[in-house]
C-alpha positions as CSV (number, residue, x, y, z in Angstrom):
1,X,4.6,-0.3,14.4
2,X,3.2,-3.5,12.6
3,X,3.6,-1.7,9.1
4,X,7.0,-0.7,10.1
5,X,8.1,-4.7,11.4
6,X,6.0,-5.8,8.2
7,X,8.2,-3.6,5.9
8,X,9.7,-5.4,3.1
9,X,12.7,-3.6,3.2
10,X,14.7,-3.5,6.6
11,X,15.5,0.2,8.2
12,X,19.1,0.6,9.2
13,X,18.3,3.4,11.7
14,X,16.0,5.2,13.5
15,X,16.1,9.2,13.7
16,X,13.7,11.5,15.5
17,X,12.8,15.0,16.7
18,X,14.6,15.3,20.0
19,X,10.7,16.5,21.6
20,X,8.8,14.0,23.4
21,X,5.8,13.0,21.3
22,X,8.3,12.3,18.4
23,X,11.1,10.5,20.4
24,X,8.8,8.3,22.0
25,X,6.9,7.5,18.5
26,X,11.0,6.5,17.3
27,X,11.2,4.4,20.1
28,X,8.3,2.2,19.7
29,X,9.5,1.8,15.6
30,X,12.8,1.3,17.3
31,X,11.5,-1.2,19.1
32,X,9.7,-2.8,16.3
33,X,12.3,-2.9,13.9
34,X,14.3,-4.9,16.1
35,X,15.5,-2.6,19.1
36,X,17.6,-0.5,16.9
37,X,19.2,3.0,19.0
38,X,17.0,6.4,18.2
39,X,19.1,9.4,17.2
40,X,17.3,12.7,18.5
41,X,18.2,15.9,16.3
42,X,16.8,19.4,17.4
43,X,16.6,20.7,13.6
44,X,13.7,18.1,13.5
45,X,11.5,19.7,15.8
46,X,8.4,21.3,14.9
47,X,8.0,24.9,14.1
48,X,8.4,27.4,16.5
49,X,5.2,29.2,17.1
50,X,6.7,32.0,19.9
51,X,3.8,33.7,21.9
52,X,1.6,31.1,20.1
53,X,3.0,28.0,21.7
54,X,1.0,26.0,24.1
55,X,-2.6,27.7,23.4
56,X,-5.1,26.7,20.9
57,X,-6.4,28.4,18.1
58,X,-9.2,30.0,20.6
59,X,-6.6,31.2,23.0
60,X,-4.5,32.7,20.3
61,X,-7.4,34.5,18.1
62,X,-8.9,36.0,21.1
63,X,-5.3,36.9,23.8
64,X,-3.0,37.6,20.7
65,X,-6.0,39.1,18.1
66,X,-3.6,40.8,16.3
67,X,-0.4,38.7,16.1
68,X,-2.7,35.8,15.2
69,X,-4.3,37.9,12.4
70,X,-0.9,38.5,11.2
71,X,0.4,34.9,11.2
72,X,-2.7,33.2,9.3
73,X,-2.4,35.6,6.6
74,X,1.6,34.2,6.2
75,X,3.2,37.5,8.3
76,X,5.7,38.4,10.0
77,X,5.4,37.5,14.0
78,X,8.2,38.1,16.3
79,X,9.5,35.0,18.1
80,X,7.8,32.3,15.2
81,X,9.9,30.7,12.8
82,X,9.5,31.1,9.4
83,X,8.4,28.2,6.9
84,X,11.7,28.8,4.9
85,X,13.6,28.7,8.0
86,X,11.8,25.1,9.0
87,X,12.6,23.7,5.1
88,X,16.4,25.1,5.4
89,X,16.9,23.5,8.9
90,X,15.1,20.4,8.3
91,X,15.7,19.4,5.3
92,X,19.9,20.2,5.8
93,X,19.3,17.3,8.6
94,X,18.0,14.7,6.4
95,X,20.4,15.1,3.8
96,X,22.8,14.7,6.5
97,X,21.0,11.4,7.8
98,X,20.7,10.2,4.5
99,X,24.6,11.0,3.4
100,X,25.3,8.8,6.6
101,X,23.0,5.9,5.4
102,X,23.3,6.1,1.8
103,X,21.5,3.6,0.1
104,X,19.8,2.0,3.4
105,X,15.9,2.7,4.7
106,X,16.2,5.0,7.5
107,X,13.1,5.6,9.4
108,X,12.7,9.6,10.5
109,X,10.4,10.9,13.5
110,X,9.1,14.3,13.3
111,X,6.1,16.7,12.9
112,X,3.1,17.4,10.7
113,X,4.2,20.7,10.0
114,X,8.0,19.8,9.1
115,X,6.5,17.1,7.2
116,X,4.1,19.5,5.2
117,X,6.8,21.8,4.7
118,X,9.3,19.6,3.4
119,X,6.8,17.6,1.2
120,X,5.3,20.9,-0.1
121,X,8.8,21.8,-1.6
122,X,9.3,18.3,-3.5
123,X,5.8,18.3,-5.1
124,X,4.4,20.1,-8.0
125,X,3.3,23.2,-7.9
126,X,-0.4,23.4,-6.6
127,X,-0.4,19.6,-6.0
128,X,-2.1,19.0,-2.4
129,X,-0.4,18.1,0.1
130,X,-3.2,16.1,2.5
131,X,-3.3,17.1,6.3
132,X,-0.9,14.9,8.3
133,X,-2.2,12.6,11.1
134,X,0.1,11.7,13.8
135,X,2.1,8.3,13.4
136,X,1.3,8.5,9.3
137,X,4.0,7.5,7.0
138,X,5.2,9.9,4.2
139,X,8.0,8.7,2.4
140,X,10.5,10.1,0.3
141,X,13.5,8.7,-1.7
142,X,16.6,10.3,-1.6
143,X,19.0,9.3,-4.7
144,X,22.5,7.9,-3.8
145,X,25.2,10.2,-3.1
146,X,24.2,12.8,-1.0
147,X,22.2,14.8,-3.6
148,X,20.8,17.8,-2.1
149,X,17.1,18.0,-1.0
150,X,15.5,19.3,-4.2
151,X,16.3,16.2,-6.0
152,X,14.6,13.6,-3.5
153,X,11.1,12.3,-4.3
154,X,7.9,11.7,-3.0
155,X,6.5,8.3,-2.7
156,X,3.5,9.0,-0.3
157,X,2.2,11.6,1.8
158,X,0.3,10.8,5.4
159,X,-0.2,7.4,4.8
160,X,-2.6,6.0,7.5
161,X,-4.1,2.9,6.3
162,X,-2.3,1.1,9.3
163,X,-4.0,3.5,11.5
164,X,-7.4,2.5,13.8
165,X,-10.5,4.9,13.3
166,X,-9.5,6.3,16.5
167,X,-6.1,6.3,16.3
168,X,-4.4,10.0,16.2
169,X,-7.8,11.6,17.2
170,X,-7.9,15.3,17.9
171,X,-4.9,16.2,15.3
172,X,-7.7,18.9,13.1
173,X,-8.2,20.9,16.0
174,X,-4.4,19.9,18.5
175,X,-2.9,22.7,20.6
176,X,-0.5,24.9,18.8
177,X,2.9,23.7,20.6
């Protein structure tokens, strides 16, 4: 939050996954950037894993072999949300936000994998996208007048030189949920 209150530029509003880890990360920035309200949106949440939700990798490998198999080679798995699905629904709901705030900073709360998905889209082909830590900072620029999501750019990806060494921990090997 001290990045966010040191900001240069002001945000105008605060917007967040409607789940609890993300919410409560928006309030604190809220908070910070001078008690502005947090807007929750459910097409911000992170991607829905199905039978895979709530268990770790270990769980999942060894209780669901084969539907795990399937999903890390980029299948098919009944009840998980595809990655197209996650970059149609997410990034429809920051266009929206940023039609509603045209021109202003507007400070958005959500999850590693949206974030990955969305920032995969608006980089080059084969550029890396680094692994996001939670309470990073990736920013993107949208142009003025509600251009659609292809046109926005990326100005950095998991920045989290405001984080402590211990800050985030456990993010490489966190609970699917």
């Amino acid at each position: 939050t001290d990045k966010l209150s040191a900001s240069p530029s002001s945000a105008w509003a605060v917007h967040s996954s409607d789940l609890s880890r993300a919410s409560a990360t928006a309030a604190e920035a809220a908070a910070a950037l001078g008690d502005l309200p947090v807007a929750t949106h459910e097409r911000l949440r992170e991607r829905k894993l199905g039978p895979f939700e709530g268990h770790d990798e270990q769980h999942n490998s060894t209780q669901n072999a084969l539907a795990w198999g399937r999903f890390r080679r980029g299948m098919s798995v009944a009840g998980v949300e595809s990655v197209d699905d996650v970059y149609e629904r997410a990034s429809a709901a920051l266009v929206e936000i940023a039609a509603a705030h045209d021109g202003k900073t507007v400070v958005v709360v959500t999850h590693g994998g949206v974030i990955v998905t969305l920032a995969e889209r608006l980089t080059v082909v084969g550029q890396h996208v680094p692994p996001i830590r939670n309470c990073s900072i990736t920013a993107l620029r949208a142009p003025r007048g509600g251009a659609p999501f292809e046109a926005w750019r990326v100005e950095s990806i998991g920045d989290a030189s405001h984080l402590s060494d211990g800050a985030a921990a456990g993010v490489a090997n966190a609970d699917v949920r």
